[in-house]
C-alpha positions in Angstrom: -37.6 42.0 35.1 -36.8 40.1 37.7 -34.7 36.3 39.4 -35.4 37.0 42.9 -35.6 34.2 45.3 -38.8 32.3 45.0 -38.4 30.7 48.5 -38.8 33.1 51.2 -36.5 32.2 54.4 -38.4 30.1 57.0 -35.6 30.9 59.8 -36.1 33.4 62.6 -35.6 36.4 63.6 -38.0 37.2 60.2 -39.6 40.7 60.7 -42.6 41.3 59.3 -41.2 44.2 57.0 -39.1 42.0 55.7 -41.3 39.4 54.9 -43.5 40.9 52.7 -40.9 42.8 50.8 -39.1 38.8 49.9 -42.6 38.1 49.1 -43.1 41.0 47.0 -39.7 39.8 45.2 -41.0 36.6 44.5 -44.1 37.6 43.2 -42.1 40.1 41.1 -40.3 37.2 39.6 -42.9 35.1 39.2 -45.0 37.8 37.0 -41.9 38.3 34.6 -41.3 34.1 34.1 -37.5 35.3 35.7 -36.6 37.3 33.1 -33.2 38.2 32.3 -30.5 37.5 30.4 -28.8 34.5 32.3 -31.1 31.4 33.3 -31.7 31.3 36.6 -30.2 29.3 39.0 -31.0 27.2 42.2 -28.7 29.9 44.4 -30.6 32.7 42.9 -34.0 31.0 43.0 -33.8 29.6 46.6 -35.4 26.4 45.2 -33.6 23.3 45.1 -34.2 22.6 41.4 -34.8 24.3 38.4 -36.5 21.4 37.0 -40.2 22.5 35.4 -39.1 26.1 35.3 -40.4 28.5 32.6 -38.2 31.5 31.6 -38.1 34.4 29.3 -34.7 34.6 28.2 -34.2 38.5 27.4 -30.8 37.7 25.5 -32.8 35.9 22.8 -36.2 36.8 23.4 -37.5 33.9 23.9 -39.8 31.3 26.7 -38.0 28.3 27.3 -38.4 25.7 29.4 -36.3 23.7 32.3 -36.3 19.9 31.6 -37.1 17.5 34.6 -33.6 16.6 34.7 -32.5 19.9 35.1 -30.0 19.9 32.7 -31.1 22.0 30.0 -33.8 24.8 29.0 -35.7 24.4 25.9 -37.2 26.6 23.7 -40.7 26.7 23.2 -42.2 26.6 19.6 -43.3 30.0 20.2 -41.1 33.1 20.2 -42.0 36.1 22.6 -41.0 38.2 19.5 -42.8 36.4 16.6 -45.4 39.3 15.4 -42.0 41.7 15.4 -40.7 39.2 12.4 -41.8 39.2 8.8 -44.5 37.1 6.9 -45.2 38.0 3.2 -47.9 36.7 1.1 -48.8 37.6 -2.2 -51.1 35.8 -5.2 -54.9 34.9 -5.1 -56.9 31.9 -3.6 -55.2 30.0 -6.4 -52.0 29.9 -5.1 -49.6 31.2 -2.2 -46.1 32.5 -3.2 -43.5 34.7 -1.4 -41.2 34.2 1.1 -41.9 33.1 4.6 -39.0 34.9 6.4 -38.2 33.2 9.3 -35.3 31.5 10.5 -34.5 27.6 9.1 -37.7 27.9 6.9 -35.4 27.1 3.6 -35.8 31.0 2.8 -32.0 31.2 1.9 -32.7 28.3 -0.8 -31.7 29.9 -4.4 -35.2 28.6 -5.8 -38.1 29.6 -4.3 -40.2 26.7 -6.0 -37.8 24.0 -4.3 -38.2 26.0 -0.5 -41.9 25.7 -1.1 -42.3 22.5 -2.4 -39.4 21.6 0.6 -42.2 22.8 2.9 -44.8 20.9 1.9 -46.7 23.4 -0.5 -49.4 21.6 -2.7 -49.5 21.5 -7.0 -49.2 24.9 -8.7 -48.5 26.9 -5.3 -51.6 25.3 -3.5 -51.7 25.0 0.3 -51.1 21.9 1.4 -48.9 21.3 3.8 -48.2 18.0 6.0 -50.6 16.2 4.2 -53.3 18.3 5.6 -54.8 20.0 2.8 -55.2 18.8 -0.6 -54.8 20.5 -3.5 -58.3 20.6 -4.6 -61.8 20.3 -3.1 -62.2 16.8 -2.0 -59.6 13.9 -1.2 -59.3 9.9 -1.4 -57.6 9.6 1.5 -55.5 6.2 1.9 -53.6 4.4 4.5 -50.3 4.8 5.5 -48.4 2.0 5.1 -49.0 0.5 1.2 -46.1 -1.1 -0.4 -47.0 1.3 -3.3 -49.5 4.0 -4.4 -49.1 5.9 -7.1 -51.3 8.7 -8.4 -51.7 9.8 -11.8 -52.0 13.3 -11.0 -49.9 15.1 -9.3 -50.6 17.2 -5.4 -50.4 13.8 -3.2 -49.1 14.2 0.2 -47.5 12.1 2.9 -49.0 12.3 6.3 -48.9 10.5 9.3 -51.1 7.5 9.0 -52.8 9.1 5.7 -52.6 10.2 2.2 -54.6 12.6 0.4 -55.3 12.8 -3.2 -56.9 15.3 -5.7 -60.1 14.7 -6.8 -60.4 12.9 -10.3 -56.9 10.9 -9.3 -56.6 7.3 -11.3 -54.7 5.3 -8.1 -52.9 1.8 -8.4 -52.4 0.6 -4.6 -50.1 -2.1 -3.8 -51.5 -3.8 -0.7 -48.3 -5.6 1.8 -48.0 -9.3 2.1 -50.0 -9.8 5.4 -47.0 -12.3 6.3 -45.0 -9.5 6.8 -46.7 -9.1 10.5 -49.4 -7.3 9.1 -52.1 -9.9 10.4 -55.3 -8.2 12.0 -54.2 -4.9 10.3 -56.7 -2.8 8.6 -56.1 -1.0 5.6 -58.9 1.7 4.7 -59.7 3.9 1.7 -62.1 6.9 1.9 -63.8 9.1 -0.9 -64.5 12.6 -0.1 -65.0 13.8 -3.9 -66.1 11.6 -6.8 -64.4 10.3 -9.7 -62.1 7.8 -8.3 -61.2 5.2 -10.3 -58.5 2.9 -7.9 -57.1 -0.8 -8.5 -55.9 -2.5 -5.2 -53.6 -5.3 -5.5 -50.9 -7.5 -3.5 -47.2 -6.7 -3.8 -46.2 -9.5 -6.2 -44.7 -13.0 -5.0 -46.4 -12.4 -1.3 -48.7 -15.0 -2.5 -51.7 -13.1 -1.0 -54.3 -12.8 -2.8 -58.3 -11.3 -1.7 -61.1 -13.2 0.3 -63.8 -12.7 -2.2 -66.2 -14.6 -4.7 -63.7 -14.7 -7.0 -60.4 -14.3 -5.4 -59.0 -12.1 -7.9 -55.3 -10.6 -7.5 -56.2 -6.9 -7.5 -60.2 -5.2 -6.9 -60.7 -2.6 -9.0 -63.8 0.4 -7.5 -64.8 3.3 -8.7 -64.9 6.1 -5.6 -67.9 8.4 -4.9 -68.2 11.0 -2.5 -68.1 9.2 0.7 -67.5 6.1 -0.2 -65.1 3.7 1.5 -63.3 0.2 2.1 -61.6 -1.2 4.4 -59.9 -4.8 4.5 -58.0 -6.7 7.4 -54.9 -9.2 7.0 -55.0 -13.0 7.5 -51.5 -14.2 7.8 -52.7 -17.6 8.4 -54.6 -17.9 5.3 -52.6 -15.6 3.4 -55.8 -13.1 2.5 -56.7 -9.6 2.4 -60.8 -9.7 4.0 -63.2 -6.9 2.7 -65.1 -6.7 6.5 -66.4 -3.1 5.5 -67.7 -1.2 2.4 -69.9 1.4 1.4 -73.0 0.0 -0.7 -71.6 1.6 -4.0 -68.3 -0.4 -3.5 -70.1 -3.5 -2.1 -72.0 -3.6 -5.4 -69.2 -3.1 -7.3 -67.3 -6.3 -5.6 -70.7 -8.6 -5.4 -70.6 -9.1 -2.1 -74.1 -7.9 -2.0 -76.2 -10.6 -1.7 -79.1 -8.3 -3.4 -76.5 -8.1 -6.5 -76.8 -11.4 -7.9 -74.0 -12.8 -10.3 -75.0 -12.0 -14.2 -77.3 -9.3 -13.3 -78.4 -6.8 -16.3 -80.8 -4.2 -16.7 -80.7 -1.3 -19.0 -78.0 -1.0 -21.5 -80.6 -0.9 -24.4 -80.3 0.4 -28.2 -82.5 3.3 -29.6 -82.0 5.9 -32.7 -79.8 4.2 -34.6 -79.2 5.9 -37.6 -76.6 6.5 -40.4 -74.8 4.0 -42.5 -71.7 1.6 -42.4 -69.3 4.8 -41.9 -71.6 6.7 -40.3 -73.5 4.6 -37.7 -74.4 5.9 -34.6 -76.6 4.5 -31.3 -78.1 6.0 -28.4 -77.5 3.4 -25.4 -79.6 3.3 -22.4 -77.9 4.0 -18.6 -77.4 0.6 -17.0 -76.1 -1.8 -14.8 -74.6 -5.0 -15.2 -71.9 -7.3 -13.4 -69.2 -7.4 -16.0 -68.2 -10.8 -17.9 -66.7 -12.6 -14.9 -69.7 -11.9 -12.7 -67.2 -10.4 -10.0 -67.6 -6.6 -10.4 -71.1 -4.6 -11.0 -70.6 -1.3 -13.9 -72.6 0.8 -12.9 -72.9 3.6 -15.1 -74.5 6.0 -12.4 -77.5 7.2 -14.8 -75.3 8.1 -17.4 -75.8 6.9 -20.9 -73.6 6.3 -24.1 -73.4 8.1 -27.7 -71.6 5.1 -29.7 -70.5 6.3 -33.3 -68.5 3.9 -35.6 -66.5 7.0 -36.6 -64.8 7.1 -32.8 -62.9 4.2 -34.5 -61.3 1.6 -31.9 -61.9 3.9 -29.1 -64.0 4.9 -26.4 -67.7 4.3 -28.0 -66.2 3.3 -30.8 -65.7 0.1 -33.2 -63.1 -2.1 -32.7 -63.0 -3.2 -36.4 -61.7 0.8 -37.3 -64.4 3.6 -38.9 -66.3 0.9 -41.2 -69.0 -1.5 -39.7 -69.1 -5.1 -41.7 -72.0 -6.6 -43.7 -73.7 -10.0 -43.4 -72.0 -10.5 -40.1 -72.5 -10.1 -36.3 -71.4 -6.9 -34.1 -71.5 -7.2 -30.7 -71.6 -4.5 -28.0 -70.0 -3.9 -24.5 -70.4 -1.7 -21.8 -66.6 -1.4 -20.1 -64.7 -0.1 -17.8 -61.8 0.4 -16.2 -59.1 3.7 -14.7 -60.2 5.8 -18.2 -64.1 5.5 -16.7 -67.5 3.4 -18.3 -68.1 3.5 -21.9 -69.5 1.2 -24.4 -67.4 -0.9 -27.2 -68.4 -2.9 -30.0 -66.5 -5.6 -32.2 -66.7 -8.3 -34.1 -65.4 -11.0 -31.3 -66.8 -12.1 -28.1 -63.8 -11.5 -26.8 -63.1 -7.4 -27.7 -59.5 -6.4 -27.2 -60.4 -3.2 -25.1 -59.2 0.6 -25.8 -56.1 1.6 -23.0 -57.9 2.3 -19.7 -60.4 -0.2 -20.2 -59.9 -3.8 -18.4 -63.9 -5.1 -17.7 -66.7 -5.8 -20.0 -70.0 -6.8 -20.7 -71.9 -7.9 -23.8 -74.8 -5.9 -23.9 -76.3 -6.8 -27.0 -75.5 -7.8 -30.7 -77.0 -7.0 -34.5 -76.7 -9.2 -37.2 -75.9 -7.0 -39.9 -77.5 -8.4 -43.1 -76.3 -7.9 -46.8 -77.8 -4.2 -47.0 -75.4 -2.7 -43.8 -76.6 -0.5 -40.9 -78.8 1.2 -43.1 -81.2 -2.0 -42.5 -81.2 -1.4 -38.3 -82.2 2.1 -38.9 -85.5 2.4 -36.5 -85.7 -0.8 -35.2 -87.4 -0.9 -31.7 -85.8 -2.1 -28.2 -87.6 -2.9 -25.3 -86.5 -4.9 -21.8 -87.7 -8.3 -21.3 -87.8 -10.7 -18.4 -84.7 -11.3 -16.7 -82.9 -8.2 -18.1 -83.3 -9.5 -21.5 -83.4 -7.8 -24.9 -86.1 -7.9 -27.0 -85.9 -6.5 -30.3 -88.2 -6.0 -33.1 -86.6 -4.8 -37.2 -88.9 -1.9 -38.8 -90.5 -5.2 -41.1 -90.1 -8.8 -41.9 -86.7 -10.5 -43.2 -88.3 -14.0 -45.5 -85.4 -16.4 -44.3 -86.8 -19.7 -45.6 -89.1 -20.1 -48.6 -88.6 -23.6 -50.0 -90.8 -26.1 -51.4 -88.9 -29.2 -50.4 -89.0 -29.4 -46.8 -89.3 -33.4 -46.1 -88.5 -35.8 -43.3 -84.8 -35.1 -42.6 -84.5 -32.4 -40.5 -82.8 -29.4 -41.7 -80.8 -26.3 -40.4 -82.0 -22.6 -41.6 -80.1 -19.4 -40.4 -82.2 -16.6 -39.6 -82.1 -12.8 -39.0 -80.7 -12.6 -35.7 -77.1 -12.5 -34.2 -74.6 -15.1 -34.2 -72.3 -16.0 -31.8 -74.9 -16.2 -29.2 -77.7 -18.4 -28.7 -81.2 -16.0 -29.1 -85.2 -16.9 -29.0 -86.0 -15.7 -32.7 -89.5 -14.2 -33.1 -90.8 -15.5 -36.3 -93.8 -16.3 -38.0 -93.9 -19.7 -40.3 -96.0 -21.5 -42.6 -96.7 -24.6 -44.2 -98.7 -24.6 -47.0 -100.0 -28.3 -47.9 -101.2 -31.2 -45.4 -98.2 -32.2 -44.1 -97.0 -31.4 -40.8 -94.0 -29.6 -39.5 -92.0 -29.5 -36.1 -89.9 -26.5 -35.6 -87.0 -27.3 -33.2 -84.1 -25.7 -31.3 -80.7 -27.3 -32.2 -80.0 -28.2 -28.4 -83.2 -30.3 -28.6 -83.0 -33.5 -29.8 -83.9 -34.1 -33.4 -87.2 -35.2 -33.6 -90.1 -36.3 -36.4 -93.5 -34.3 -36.4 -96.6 -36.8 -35.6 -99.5 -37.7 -38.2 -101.9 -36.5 -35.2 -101.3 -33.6 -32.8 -102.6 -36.1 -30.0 -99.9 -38.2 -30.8 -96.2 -37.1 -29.4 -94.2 -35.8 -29.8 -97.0 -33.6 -31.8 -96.2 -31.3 -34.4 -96.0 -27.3 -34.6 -98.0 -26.5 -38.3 -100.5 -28.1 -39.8 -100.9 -27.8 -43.3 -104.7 -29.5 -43.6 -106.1 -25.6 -44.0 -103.7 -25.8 -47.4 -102.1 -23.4 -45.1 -101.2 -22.6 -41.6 -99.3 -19.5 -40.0 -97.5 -19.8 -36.4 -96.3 -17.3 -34.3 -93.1 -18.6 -32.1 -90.5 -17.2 -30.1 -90.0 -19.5 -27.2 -87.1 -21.6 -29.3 -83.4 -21.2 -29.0 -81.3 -21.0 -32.1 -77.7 -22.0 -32.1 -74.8 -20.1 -31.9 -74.8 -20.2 -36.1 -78.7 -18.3 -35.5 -80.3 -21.4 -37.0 -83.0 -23.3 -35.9 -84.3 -27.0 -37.6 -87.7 -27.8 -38.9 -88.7 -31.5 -40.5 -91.7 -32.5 -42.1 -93.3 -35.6 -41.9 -93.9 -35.8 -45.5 -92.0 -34.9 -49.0 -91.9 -31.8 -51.4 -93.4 -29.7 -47.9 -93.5 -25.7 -49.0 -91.9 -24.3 -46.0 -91.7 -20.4 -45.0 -90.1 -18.2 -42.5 -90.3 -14.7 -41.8 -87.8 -13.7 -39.4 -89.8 -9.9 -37.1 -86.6 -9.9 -34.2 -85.6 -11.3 -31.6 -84.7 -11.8 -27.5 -81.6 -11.8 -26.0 -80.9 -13.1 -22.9 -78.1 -10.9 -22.5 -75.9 -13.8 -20.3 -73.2 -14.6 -22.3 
């Protein structure tokens, strides 16, 4: 160990002896970092500063460091004698515990849970300390600087310019009002593991709101791996801008020009079976832009099991464990922080199940006189458009009167109500007067003597009897459509084989 002088004298007489025993000194020195147990000094040192100089303080056993101002030594993070102190570790790959004994690492702390989670330790004994580790395999990781973000699940941690999250984490984020001087800041979210289900909004009375098709006050996304969004302030405009997105989340906010508003495809019925308490339906994986047209469900391949018995739930009925007669059911795909499922009620306009905030009417039954029991078997198919065409295992004979005659009137059919469908019937008229069918939107019109002469006429009952096949007419929202004859006592029938549904309302 050694604080000779560094400087070796520069003044004459300097024999040569002497010279290279100084410089032997200094070198001595130098290969020790001036060890000893006082700092070394200028005097001692020959140099005019101690500024910049590294020595190992014996005393304390530790390397510390002369500031430029010469006015103190620091310690470095590193202590000479570290590997002589004590680190015990005990548990599996599940979870750290012991003591890490140390000075000023909280090991005098009565609990050992609060010293741990004091440094940073992840859920359940986990590593993740600083925010650098999560507490499971994959991470959302979001920006520092949110007004708010709270996790439902619990091994979040605070890091510089980050936060990480557990996979599976339901995350409410509450953006900063970009007047706060947050103009030209970006914001970013990132998926590293899937199941994400995150609402971003704007802290309330900030007046911001989000640059999109629909400016809506908080974007809800479900996160896959590798997923992301970022958005940018506009102070001036008060605005939160999307300017980057992954495909999956562009979809999902219909900013994708490929995505058009009150797209549908999938989403159809199959196997239904049981009765009014113990109906249950396969449904098709799908996509669809919910009811607003502002966010895409995507229900990533997966399809549903609906059974009335789930009750208003999750796949259930809204209506409780018993499905109506001789009225309409409708069905949803929604979702929302609990995930995608499907829904069904007797409104339009379902009051969803808790975690549940978007929906979209899929398709509807009419369920006649006899229950569910009648839908048993009937066959689904995709039409044009993303539209719904469905046939019943048979024929339901809606009209069979003998008085049709010149007024028009309104007969309800076997379809759904509450929507407007294209019935596909089959209808007859079975003396020689003729018949126009129309849709209820059209105007009410008389059938013509002679098809050459308009407006024309649909049947013809010249044969003594004449069978149509039509589907290309909408019934009303009461599943009606009207028929007039152009002559009195007209036998009229109507055999009602399904039906197609646009799907768009």
């Amino acid at each position: 160990m050694s604080q000779n002088a560094l400087q070796i004298p520069t003044t004459s007489p300097l024999p040569g002896l002497t010279m290279v025993n100084d410089a032997n000194a200094a070198l001595a020195a130098l290969a020790t970092i001036l060890s000893g147990a006082s700092a070394p000094t200028t005097a001692a040192t020959g140099l005019g500063s101690t500024g910049g100089l590294l020595w190992h303080d014996t005393g304390n056993n530790l390397l510390k460091l002369r500031d430029q101002a010469d006015s103190t030594w620091m310690a470095l993070p590193l202590a000479i004698n570290e590997m002589a102190k004590t680190v015990t570790l005990s548990g599996s790959a599940s979870g750290l515990s012991g003591a890490l004994l140390s000075a000023n690492n909280l090991s005098d702390l009565a609990s050992a849970a609060t010293a741990w989670s004091n440094l940073g330790g992840g859920a359940a004994g986990k590593l993740g300390v600083g925010g650098n580790l999560s507490s499971s395999g994959g991470n959302l990781i979001a920006p520092f600087g949110l007004t708010t973000i709270a996790a439902t699940q619990s091994g979040a941690f605070n890091a510089s310019g980050f936060t990480l999250y557990p996979i599976g984490a339901t995350l409410t984020a509450t953006l900063p009002a970009t007047t706060s001087g947050l103009s030209g800041q970006l914001i970013g979210f990132y998926f590293t593991g899937s199941g994400y289900n995150l609402t971003v909004g704007v802290g309330s009375g900030s007046g911001d709101s989000f640059a999109t098709v629909a400016t809506p006050s908080s974007l809800f996304i479900q996160g896959y791996a590798f997923d992301w969004l970022i958005l940018m302030g506009d102070a001036t405009n008060k605005y939160w801008h999307v300017v980057s997105a992954s495909p999956n989340v562009m979809q999902q906010l219909s900013m994708n020009s490929n995505v058009p508003l009150g797209v549908i495809t999938g989403f159809l019925p199959s196997a239904l079976e049981g009765t009014s308490t113990t109906a249950t339906i396969s449904i098709s994986a799908g996509v669809a832009t919910d009811a607003t047209g502002f966010i895409l469900i995507n229900s990533q391949g997966n399809g549903f099991s609906w059974a009335v018995s789930n009750g208003n739930a999750a796949n259930g009925y809204q209506g409780g464990t018993t499905l109506p007669t001789s009225t309409t059911v409708h069905f949803f795909v929604m979702q929302g922080t609990a995930g995608t499922a499907s829904f069904a009620s007797a409104s339009l306009s379902p009051t969803l199940p808790s975690g549940y905030s978007r929906y979209r009417r899929i398709f509807s039954f009419w369920l006649p006189s006899g229950g569910w029991g009648a839908l048993n078997n009937i066959a689904a198919e995709e039409d044009s458009g993303g539209a719904a065409r469905i046939y019943w295992q048979g024929r339901f004979q809606d009209v069979s009167v003998t008085n049709l005659g010149t007024s028009s009137v309104l007969y309800a059919l076997s379809v759904p109500t509450g929507v407007k469908v294209r019935p596909i019937i089959s209808a007859a008229v079975t003396n020689n007067s003729n018949v126009i069918l129309t849709s209820p939107d059209e105007a009410d019109q008389a059938p013509a003597s002679a098809f050459g002469t308009a407006p024309g006429y649909d049947l013809n009952g010249a044969a003594n009897q004449t069978n149509a096949f039509i589907d290309g007419l909408f019934t009303n929202t009461s599943g009606q459509l009207r028929a007039r004859a152009n002559g009195a006592s007209t036998p009229f029938y109507i055999y009602t084989r399904g039906w197609i549904d646009p799907r768009r309302n």
